[in-house]
C-alpha positions in Angstrom: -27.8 -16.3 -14.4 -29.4 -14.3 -17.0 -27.2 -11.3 -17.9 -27.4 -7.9 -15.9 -27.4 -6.0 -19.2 -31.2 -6.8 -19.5 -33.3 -3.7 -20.5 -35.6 -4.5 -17.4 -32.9 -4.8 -14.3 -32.3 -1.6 -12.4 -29.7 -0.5 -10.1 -27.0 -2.8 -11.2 -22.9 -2.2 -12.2 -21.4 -2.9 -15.7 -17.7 -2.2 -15.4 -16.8 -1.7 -18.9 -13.5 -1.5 -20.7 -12.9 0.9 -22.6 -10.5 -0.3 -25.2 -6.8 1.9 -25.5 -8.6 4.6 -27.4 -10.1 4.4 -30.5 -13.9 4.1 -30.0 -13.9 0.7 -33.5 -11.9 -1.1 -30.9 -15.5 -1.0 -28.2 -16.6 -5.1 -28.0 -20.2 -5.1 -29.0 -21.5 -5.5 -25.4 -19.6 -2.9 -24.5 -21.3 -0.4 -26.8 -24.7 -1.8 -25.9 -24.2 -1.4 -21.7 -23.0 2.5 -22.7 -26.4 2.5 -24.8 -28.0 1.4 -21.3 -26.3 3.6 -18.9 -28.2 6.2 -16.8 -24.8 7.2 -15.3 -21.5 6.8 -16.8 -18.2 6.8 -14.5 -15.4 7.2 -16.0 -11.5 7.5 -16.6 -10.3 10.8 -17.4 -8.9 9.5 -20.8 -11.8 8.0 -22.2 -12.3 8.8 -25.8 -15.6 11.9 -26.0 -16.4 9.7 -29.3 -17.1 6.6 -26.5 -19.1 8.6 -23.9 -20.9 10.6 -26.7 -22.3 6.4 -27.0 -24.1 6.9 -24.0 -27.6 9.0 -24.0 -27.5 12.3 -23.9 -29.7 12.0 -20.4 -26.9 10.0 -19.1 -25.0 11.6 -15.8 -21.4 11.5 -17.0 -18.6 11.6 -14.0 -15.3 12.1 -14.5 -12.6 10.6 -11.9 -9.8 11.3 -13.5 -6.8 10.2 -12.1 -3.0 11.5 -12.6 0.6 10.5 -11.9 0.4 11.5 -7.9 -2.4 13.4 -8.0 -6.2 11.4 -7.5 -9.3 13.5 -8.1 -11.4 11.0 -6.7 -9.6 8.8 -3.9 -10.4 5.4 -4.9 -12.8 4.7 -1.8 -14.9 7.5 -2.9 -15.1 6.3 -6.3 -16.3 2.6 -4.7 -18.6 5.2 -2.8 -19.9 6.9 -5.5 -20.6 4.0 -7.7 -22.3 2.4 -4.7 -24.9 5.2 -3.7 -25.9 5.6 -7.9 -26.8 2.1 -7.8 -28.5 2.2 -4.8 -30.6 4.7 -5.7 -31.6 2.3 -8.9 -29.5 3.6 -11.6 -27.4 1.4 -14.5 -24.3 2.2 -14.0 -21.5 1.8 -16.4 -18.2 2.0 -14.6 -16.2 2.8 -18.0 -12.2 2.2 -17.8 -9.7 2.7 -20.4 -8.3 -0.6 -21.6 -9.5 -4.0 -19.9 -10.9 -3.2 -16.0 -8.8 -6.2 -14.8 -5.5 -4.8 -16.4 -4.0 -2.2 -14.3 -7.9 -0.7 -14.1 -8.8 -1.2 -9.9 -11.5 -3.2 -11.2 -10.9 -5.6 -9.2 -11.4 -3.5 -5.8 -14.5 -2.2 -7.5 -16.2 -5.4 -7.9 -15.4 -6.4 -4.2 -16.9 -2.8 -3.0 -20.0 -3.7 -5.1 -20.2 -7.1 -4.1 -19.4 -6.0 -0.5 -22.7 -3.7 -0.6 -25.0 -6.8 -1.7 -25.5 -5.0 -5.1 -25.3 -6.9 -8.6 -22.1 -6.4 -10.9 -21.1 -7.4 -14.5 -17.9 -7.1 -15.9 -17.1 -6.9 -20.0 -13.9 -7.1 -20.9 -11.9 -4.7 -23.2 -8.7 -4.3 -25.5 -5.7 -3.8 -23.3 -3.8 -1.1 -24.0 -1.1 -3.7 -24.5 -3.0 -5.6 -27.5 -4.1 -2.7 -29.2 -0.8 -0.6 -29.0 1.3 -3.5 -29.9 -1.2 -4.3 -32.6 -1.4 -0.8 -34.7 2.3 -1.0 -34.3 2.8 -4.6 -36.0 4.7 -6.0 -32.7 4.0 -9.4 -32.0 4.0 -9.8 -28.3 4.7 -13.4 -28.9 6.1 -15.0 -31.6 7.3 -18.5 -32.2 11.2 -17.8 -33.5 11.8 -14.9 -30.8 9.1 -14.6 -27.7 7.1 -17.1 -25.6 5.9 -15.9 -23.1 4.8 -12.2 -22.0 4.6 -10.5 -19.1 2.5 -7.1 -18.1 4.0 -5.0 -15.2 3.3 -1.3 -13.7 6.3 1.1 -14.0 4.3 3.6 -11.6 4.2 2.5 -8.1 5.8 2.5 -4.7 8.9 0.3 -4.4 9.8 0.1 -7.8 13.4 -0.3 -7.0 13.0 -3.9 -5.0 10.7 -5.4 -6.8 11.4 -8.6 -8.3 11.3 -8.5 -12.3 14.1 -11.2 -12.5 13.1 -13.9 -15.5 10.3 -11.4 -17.0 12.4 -10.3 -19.7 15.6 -11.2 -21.9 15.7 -14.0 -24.7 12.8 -15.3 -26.0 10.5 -13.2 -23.4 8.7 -9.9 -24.1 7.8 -7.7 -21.2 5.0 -5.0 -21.7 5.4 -1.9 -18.4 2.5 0.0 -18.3 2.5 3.5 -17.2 6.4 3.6 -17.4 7.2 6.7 -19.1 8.3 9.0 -15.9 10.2 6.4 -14.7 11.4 5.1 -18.0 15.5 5.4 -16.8 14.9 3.9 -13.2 13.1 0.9 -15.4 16.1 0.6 -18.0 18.7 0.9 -14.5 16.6 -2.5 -13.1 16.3 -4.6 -15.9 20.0 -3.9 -16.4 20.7 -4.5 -12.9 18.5 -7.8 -13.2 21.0 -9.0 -16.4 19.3 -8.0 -19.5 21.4 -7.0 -21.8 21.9 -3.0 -22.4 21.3 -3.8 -26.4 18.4 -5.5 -25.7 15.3 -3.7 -28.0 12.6 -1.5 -26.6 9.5 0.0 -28.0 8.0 2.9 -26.8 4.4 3.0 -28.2 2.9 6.7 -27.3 -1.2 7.0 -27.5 -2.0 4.3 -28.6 -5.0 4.0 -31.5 -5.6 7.4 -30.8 -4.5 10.5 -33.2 -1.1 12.0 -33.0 0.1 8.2 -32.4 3.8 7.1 -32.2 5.8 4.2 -32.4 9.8 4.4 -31.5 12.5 2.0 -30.6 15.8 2.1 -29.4 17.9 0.1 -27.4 17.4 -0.6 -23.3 20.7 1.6 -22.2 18.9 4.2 -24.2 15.4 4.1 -23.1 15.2 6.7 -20.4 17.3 9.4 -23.1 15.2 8.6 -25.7 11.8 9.5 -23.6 13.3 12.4 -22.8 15.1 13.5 -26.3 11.3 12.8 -28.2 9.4 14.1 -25.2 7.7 11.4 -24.7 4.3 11.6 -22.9 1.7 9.6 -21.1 -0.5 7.1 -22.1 2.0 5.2 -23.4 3.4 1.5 -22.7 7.2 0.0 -22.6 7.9 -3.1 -24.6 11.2 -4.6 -23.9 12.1 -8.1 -26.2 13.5 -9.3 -29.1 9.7 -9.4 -30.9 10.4 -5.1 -31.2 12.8 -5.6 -34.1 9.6 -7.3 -36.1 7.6 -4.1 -35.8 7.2 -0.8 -37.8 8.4 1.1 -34.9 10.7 4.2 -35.9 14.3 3.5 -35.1 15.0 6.9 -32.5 18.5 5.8 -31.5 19.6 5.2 -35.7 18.0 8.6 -36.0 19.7 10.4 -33.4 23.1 9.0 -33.9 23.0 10.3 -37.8 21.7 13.6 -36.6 24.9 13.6 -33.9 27.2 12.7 -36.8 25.9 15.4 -39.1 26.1 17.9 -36.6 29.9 17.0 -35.9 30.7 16.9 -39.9 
């Protein structure tokens, strides 16, 4: 099937991802689709370096979405992706990260399928891959981690899900959009028999300026968010593989600040 990012096809979807930030990190594809687009969808914390790719005559739309608060419901997104097409626009459905990671991408490629209209997908850097990256934390690693998992700290029935076996020895597990429930998430794990001395990473805006990398230990997590103030985007990485990084070590810090102030 010959590729729906030719100059001549019209009224077509490329869902494209977005990387976690820093526009060096685009895929090549992805930077010629923007170059294509005459409408461009797209996450509220998309990069202006990355839409500024697109040409100027391109209809940019933000659906920005928050922590219980949608601008755009996601039907009406599907919706308004939909009628652009239809009305024989390229489309670029732009998503921070990879669409298929914690993106709805899926859902939008079944509302665009479900409409009988043509859809392409290119894949970007997970948040995960390039946080954990710029941070020198191997996700994996042959002495400490083999396998990985990715999980959302944000959603409804956090408390009885089932994270048993995702982390501990030799495992690394990566919680996306975790921060405001950072303590409920260190509370589980516990209560699912990691250990409270287990390590943790926080890795706050990723790629992007004013990044930070911290670490501390998992009884500690949900004080440390809240001692550093600690904001979203950022991603949780729980494992042994966080010791090998260049994250800053926030409990070490605070426990000499503690002992200073009680000298």
């Amino acid at each position: 099937m010959a590729s729906l990012l030719d100059p001549d096809a019209r009224g077509r979807v490329i869902l494209v991802g977005a990387g976690p930030g820093d526009p060096g990190l685009l895929t090549v594809r992805a930077v010629a689709a923007l170059k294509a687009a005459d409408v461009v969808v797209h996450d509220g914390l998309i990069d202006p370096r990355v839409l500024a790719i697109a040409p100027e005559s391109a209809h940019r739309i933000s659906v920005a979405k928050k922590r219980a608060r949608h601008t755009v419901p996601q039907d009406a997104i599907n919706a308004l992706i939909v009628a652009h097409v239809r009305a024989g626009s390229v489309v670029v459905r732009l998503k921070g990260g990879d669409p298929f990671i914690f993106g709805r991408g899926g859902e939008e490629v079944e509302a665009v399928r479900a409409a009988g209209l043509p859809v392409e997908v290119i894949p970007g850097v997970s948040a995960a891959l390039g946080c954990a990256a710029e941070a020198m934390l191997p996700l994996t690693h042959r002495d400490h981690s083999s396998a990985v998992s990715f999980v959302a700290g944000q959603c409804k029935g956090l408390s009885d899900q089932d994270w048993a076996g995702l982390a501990g020895q030799g495992r690394t597990l990566v919680i996306y959009m975790g921060v405001a429930t950072a303590e409920t998430i260190a509370d589980k794990l516990m209560a699912d028999g990691v250990a409270p001395d287990m390590p943790v990473a926080v890795l706050e805006r990723g790629t992007l300026p004013g990044h930070r990398a911290l670490k501390t230990l998992l009884a500690d997590l949900g004080a440390m968010v809240q001692r550093e103030a600690v904001a979203s985007p950022a991603i949780i990485v729980v494992g042994e593989v966080v010791e090998l990084s260049d994250a800053e070590d926030r409990l070490a810090g605070w426990a000499r600040a503690a002992e200073s102030m009680s000298a």
